[in-house]
C-alpha positions in Angstrom: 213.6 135.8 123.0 210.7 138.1 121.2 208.8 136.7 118.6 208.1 138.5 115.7 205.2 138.6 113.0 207.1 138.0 110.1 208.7 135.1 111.7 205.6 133.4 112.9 203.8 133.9 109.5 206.5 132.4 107.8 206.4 129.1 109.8 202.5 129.3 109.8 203.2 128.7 106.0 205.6 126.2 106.0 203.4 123.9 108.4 200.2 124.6 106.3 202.2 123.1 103.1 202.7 119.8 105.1 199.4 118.9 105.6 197.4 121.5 103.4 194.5 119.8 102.4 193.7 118.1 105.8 194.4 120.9 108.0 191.7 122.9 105.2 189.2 119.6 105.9 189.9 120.4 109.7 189.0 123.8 109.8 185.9 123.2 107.3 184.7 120.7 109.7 185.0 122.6 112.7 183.1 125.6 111.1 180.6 123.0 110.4 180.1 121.2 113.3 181.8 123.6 116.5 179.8 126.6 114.6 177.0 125.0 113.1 174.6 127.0 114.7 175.9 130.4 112.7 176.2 128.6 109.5 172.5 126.8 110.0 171.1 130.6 110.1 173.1 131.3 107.1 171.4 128.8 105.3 168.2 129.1 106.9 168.2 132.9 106.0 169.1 131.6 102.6 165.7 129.7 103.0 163.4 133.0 103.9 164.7 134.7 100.8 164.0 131.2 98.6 160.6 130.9 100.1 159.5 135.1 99.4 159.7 135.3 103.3 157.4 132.7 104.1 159.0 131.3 107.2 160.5 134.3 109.6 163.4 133.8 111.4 163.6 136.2 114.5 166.9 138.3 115.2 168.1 138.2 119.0 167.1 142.2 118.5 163.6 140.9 117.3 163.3 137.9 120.1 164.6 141.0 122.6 161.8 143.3 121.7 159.4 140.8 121.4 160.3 139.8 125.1 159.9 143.7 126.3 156.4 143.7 124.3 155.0 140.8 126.0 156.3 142.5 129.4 154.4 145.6 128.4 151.4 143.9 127.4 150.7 141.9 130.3 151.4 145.0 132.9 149.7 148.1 132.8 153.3 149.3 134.8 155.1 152.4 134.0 158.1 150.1 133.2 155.9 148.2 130.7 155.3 151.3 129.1 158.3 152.9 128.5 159.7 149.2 127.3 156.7 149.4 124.7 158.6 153.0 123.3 161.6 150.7 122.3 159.4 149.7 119.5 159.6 146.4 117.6 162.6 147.2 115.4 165.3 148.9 118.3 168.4 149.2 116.7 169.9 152.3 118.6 172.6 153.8 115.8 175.2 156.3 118.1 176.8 155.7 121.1 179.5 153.3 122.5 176.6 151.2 124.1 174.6 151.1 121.2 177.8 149.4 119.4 177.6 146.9 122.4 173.7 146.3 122.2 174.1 145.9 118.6 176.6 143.7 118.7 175.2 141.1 121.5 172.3 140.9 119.4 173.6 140.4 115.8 174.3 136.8 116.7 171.8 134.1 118.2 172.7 132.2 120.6 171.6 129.5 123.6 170.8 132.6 125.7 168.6 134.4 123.5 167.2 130.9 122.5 166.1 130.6 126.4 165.0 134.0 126.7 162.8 133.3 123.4 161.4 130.1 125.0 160.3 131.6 128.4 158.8 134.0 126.3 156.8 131.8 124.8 156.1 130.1 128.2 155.2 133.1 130.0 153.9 135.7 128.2 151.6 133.7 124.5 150.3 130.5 125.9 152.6 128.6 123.4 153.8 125.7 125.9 154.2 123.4 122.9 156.1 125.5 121.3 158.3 126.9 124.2 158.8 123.5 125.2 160.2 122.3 121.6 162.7 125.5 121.1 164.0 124.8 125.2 164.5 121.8 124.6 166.6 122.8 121.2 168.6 125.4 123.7 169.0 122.4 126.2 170.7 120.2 123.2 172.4 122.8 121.4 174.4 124.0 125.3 175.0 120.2 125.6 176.6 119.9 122.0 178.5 122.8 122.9 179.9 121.3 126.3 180.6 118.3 125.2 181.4 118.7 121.5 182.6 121.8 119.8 184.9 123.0 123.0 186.6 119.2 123.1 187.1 119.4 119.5 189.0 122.8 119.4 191.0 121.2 121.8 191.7 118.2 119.6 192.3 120.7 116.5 195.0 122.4 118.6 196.5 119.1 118.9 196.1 118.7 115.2 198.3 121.7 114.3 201.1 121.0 117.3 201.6 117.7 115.8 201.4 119.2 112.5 204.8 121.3 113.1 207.3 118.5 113.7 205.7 115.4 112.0 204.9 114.7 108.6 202.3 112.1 108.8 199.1 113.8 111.2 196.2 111.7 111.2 192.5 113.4 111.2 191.8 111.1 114.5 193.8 113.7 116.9 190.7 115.3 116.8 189.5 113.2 119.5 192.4 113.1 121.2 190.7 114.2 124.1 188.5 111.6 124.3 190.7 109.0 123.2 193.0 110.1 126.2 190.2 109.8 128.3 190.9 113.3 129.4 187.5 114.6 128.2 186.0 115.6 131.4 189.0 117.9 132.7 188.9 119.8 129.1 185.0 120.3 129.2 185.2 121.7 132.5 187.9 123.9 131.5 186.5 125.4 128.3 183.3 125.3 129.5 184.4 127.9 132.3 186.2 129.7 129.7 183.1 130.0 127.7 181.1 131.5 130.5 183.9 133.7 131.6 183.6 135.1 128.1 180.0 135.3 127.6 180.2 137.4 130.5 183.3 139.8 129.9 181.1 140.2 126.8 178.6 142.0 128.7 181.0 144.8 129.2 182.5 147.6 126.6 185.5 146.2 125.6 186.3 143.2 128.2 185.6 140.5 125.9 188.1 141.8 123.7 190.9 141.4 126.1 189.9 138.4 127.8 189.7 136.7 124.1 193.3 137.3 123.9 194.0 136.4 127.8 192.7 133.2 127.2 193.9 132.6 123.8 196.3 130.0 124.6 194.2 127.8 127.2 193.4 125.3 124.1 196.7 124.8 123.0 198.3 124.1 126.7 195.2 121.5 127.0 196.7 120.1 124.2 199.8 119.4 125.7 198.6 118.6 129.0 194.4 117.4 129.3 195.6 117.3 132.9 196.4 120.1 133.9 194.4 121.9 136.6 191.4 124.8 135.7 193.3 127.2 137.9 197.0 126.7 136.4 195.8 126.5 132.5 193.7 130.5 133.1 196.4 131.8 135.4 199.2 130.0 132.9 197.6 131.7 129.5 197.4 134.9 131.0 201.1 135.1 132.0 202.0 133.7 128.7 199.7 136.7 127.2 200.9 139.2 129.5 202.9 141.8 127.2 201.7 140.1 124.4 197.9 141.2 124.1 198.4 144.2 121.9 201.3 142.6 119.7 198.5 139.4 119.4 196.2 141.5 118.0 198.6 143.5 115.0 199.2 140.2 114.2 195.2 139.6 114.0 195.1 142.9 112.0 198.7 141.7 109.7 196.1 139.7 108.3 193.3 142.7 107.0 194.8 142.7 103.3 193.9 138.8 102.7 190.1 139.6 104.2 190.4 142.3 101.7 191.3 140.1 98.6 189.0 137.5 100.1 185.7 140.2 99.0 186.9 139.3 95.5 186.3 135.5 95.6 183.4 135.3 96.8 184.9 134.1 100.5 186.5 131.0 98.7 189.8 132.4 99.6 188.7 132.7 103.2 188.1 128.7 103.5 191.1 127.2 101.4 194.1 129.4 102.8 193.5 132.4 105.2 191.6 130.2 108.2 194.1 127.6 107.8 197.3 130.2 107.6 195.6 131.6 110.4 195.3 128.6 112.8 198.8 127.4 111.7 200.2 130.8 112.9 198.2 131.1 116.2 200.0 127.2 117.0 203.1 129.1 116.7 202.3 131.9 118.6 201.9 129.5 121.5 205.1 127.6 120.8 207.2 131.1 121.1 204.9 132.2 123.9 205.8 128.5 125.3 209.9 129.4 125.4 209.0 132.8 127.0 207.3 131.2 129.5 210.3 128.5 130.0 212.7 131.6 129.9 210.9 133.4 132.3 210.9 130.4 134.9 206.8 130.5 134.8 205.3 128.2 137.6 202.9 127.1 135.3 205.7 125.5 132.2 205.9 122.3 134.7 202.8 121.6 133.1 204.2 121.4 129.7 205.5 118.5 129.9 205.4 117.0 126.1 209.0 117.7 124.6 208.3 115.2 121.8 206.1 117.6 120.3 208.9 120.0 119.5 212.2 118.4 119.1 213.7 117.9 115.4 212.7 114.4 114.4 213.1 112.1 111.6 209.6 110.1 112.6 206.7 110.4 109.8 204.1 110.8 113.2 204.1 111.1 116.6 205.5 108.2 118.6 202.3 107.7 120.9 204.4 104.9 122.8 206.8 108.0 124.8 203.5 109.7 125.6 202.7 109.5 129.2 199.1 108.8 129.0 200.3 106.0 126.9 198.7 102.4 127.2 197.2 99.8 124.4 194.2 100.6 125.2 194.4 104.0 124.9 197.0 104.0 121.5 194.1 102.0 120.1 191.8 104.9 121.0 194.3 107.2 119.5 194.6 105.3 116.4 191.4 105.1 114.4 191.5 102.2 112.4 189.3 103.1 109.0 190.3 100.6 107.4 188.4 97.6 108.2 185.9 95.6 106.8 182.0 96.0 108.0 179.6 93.7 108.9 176.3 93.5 107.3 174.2 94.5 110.7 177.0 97.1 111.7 176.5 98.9 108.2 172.5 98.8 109.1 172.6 100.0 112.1 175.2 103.1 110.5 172.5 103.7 108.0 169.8 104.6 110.6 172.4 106.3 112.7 173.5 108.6 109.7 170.2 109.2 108.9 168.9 109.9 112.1 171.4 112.3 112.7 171.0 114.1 109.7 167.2 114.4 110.9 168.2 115.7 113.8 170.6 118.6 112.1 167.7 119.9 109.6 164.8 119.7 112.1 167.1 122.0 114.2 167.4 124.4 111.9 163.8 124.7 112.0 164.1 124.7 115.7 166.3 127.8 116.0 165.0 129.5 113.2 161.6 129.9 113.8 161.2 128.0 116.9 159.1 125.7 115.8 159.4 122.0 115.5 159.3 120.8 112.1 159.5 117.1 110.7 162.1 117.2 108.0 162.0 114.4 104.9 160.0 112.6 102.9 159.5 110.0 105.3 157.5 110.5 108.3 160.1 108.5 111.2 162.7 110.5 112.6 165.4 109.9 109.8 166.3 111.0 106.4 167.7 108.2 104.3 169.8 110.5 101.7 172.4 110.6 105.0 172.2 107.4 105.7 172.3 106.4 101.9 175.4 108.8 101.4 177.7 107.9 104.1 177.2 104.0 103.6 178.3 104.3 99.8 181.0 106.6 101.2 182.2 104.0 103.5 182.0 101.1 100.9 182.8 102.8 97.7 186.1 105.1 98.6 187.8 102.5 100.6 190.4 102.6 98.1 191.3 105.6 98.5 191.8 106.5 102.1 195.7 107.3 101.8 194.8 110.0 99.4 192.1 112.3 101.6 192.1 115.2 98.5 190.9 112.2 96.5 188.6 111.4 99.0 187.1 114.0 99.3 186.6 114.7 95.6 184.5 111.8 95.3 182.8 112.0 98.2 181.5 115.0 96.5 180.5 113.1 93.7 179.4 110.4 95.1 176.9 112.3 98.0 176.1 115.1 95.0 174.9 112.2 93.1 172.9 110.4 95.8 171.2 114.2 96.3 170.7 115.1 92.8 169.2 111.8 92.0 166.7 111.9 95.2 165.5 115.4 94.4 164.8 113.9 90.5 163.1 110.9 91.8 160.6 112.7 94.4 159.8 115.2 91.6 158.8 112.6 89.0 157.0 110.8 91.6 154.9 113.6 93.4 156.0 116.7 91.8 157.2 118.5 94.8 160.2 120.1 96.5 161.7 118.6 99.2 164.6 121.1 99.3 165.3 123.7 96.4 168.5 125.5 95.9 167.7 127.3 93.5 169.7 131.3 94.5 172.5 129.5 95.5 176.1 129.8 94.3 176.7 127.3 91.6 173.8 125.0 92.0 172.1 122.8 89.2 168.6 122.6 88.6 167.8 123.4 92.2 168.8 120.3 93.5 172.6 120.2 94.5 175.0 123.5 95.0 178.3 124.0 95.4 178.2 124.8 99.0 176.2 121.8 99.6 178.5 119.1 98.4 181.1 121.1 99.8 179.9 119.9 103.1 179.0 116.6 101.7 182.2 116.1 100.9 183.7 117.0 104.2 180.6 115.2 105.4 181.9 112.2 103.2 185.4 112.4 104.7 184.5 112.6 108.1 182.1 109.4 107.7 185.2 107.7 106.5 187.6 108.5 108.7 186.1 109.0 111.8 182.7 108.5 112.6 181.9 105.2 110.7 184.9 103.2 112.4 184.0 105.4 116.2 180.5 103.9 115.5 181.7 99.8 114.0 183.6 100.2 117.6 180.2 100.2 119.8 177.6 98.5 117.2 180.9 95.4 117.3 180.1 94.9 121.2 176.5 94.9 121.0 175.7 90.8 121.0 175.2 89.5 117.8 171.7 88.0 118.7 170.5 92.0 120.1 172.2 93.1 117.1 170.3 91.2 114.7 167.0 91.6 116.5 167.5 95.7 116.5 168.6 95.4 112.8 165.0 93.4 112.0 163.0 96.0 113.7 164.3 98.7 112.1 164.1 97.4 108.8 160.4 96.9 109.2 159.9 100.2 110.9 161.4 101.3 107.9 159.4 99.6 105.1 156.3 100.0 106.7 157.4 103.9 106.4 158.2 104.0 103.1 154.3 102.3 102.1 152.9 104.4 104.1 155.1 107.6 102.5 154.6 106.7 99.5 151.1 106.7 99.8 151.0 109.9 102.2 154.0 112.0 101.8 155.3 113.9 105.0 154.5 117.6 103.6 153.5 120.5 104.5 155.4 124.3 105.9 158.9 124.0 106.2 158.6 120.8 104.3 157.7 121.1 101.2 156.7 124.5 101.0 159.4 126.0 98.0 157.6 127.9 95.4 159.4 127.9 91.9 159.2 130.2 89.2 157.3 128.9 85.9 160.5 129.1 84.0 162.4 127.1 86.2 160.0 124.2 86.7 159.8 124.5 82.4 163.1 124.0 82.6 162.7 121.1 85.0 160.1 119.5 83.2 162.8 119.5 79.9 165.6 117.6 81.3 
C-alpha cells in the first residue's frame, strides 16, 4: 500500500497532540545535549560579539587555512607555496566543489577539532595547548559514541510508543541502556556516522545516503538486537523507491521554515521539529508494512507487534516485551519519585556542578582552543548547577505528574538561583561572571530567555532522569565511603570558597565582559 504525504502529516499531528509538551521537552533536549556542540558555538559566537571580538573563535575554513599556512611556512616546497596563494580567508564562491568546500567547512566538528590540534602540535610549539583542544576532540567523539547516537535511538522509541499509548514516560530515552542493548546500537550508529562523514566527502552522496539510512534508528528501536549488516541492508530496502518521495515530504514542510523567519525561530522549537519527528515515526511505520508486504528478509527482525496494535493500555506493557525481566523493567521504569538521602543529595550537588563545569570550560575548548577555568570558584565545579538542580529535585516534587508545570517552575526556580548569583557577585566584587546583555529577552544582563529555556529543560531533565539515574549508583556506594567522600568534599569546598572569596578565579574568558556606562548606571539603580 503507498503511503502518502497528506496522510502521514495528518497522523504526525494527531500523535504530537498526545504528548505535546513532552515530545517538545524531547526534542529541546536532544538539540541540547545530541547537538550541543552547534548550539555551544552559537552561543559562544554570541560571546565574541558581547565581548567587541575579544576572544576569536576560528571557522573550520579559518582552522583549514591556518593548517595550509603553517605547511607553507615550515617548507620552502613549491606545494607550500601555492597552498600560501589560498590566502587566509579562502572561501571559493562558483563552482559545484566550491558549494561542497564551503559546506564541509561551515560547521566544526571533531575532525577539524583534530586537524586544529595537530596543528598546533606540529607546526607553533603550542603542546599545552594542542594537548588541551585533543583532548576536547577525544571527549567530545566519546560523548558522541556513547551518548547523542544511543539517545536518538531512545527518542525514536519515544515517538513509536508515542503512536499507540497515551501514557509515554521521558525514561524511554534510555531504553537502550536500560535494555542493556547499548553496545549493539553504538556500534551500529557509530558505523552509520562514519559511513556518512564519508559519503559527505563526495558531491551529492551524503544526501542520498542520509535518506538510505534514515530508518536505521527507528528499526533499532524495535529491535537493539538486530545485527549491523541486516539494520543498513534492511533501511535501504525499506528506502528503496522511497528516497525522492522522502525528500518532497522534507520540502512539504518549506512554508512552516518560512513562517518560522517571522518568530524569531520560536515556531521552529514548539511545533515544526516536533511535527517533524512525529511524521518521520510514521514514515517508518508505512515503510514497515511495505517491507512486510513485500516479504523483506530483514521484517523477521521486527518483531514488536505491541507497538502497533489498537490498545486500550495507558503505556506500554513492558511485561510482553522479550527483553523483559525485573531487573531490566526496573531499568526501564525510572522511579523519580523517591525520597533522597542527605549524602546522596551532596554527592548530586558536586556532580551537577561539576558537570556543568565541564559544559562551559568546553565551550572555551572548542571555541578558541584554549582551556579556560570557568566560575567563580577556582575547583573544577560551578555551584549555580549544582545549586539549581538540588532545589529542582526538592522543591518540584509535587509536581512531577504535570511536566508543563514542571518545567515552568524549573524556569523560575533556576532563573532565580541565576539572577540572584549574578546580583550577589556584582555587589560583592563588581564584576561579570557571565553577561547577557544582546540577548533575546534578557534582564539586566543576568538571565535571558534562551537561558532559562535550557534551565528549564535542564530542570526537567534533573527531575526525571538524571537525579534518580544518579540516587541509583551514589545508593550502592557503602554508607561509611559515602560519608567519608561527602566530608572531603565539603571541606574541599569551603576551603574554596575562603580562598575565592579572598582571590576570585578571574581573568580572559572569565570575567572579561565589558559593559556600557549606561547599563552598569542602570545596574547600579536597581
Amino acid at each position: 500500500m503507498m503511503w502518502s504525504r497528506k496522510k502521514l502529516k495528518k497522523q504526525g499531528k494527531q500523535a504530537l497532540r498526545k504528548n505535546w509538551w513532552r515530545i517538545i521537552g524531547i526534542s529541546l533536549m536532544l538539540a541540547f545535549i545530541a547537538g550541543g556542540m552547534r548550539i555551544s558555538y552559537r552561543i559562544d559566537d554570541a560571546a565574541v560579539r558581547l565581548t567587541g571580538g575579544e576572544i576569536g573563535i576560528p571557522t573550520n575554513a579559518q582552522i583549514l587555512n591556518d593548517w595550509y599556512l603553517s605547511i607553507e611556512r615550515s617548507s620552502d616546497t613549491e606545494s607550500g607555496q601555492i597552498l600560501a596563494f589560498l590566502g587566509e580567508h579562502y572561501t571559493p564562491k562558483k563552482g559545484v566543489l566550491a558549494g561542497v568546500y564551503n559546506h564541509m567547512t561551515k560547521e566544526r566538528s571533531a575532525f577539524f577539532g583534530f586537524l586544529n590540534a595537530m596543528n598546533d602540535f606540529l607546526f607553533k610549539d603550542k603542546i599545552a595547548e594542542g594537548f588541551v583542544i585533543l583532548i576536547g576532540v577525544i571527549l567530545l567523539i566519546l560523548f558522541l559514541i556513547f551518548v547523542s547516537n544511543v539517545l536518538s535511538v531512545g527518542q525514536c522509541r519515544f515517538l513509536l510508543e508515542n503512536r499507540t499509548y497515551r501514557q509515554v514516560k521521558m525514561g524511554r530515552l534510555a531504553f537502550v541502556w536500560r535494555a542493556r542493548r547499548w553496545k549493539n546500537v553504538m556500534f551500529i550508529m557509530l558505523k552509520k556516522s562514519v559511513f556518512l562523514f564519508l559519503w559527505d566527502m563526495t558531491i551529492i552522496g551524503g544526501i542520498i545516503k542520509r535518506y538510505s539510512y534514515r530508518m536505521i534508528p527507528f528499526i533499532l528501536a524495535e529491535n537493539p538486537d538486530i545485527p549491523h549488516r541486516e539494520a543498513f541492508l534492511l533501511s535501504r530496502q525499506m528506502m528503496n523507491g522511497n528516497k525522492m518521495r522522502a525528500f518532497i515530504l522534507d520540502l512539504s514542510f518549506l512554508g512552516w521554515h518560512i513562517l518560522n523567519i517571522f518568530t524569531m525561530d520560536i515556531l521552529r522549537h514548539a511545533f515544526i521539529t516536533p511535527y517533524t519527528e512525529t511524521t518521520s515515526a510514521e514514515l517508518y511505520v508505512a515503510l514497515r508494512e511495505e517491507a512486510f508486504e513485500k516479504g523483506l528478509d530483514g521484517v523477521r527482525f521486527l518483531d514488536d507487534e505491541r507497538l502497533y496494535e489498537e490498545s486500550d493500555l495507558e503505556e506500554y506493557p513492558v511485561e510482553s516485551h522479550r527483553l523483559y525481566n525485573p531487573q531490566v523493567k526496573k531499568w526501564i521504569r525510572i522511579e523519580y519519585e523517591r525520597t533522597y538521602s542527605l549524602r546522596s543529595l551532596i554527592l548530586i550537588f558536586f556532580t551537577f556542578s561539576f558537570v556543568g563545569w565541564l559544559w562551559e570550560v568546553s565551550l572555551h575548548l572548542f571555541g578558541d582552543g584554549v582551556f579556560v577555568n570557568r566560575g567563580f570558584f577556582h575547583g573544577p565545579w560551578l555551584p549555580i548547577y549544582g545549586t539549581g538542580g538540588i532545589l529542582v529535585v526538592m522543591l518540584l516534587k509535587r509536581f512531577v505528574h504535570k511536566p508543563l508545570v514542571t518545567f515552568l517552575m524549573a524556569v523560575v526556580v533556576c532563573g532565580a538561583v541565576e539572577y540572584l548569583s549574578a546580583w550577589l557577585l556584582w555587589e560583592i566584587k563588581g564584576m561579570y561572571w557571565w553577561n547577557y546583555t544582546g540577548y533575546f529577552l534578557n534582564l539586566h544582563g543576568r538571565i535571558c530567555a534562551e537561558g532559562l529555556i535550557v534551565f528549564g529543560l535542564g530542570g526537567c531533565a534533573f527531575i526525571y532522569i538524571a537525579a534518580p539515574f544518579f540516587d541509583e549508583i551514589y545508593r550502592r556506594i557503602p554508607q561509611k565511603i559515602a560519608r567519608i567522600i561527602c566530608v572531603v568534599l565539603l571541606l574541599l569546598f569551603a576551603v574554596d570558597i575562603v580562598y575565592s572569596l579572598i582571590h576570585p578565579n578571574s581573568g580572559a574568558g572569565i570575567t572579561d565582559y565589558h559593559v556600557h556606562a549606561g547599563e552598569v548606571l542602570s545596574l547600579l539603580c536597581l
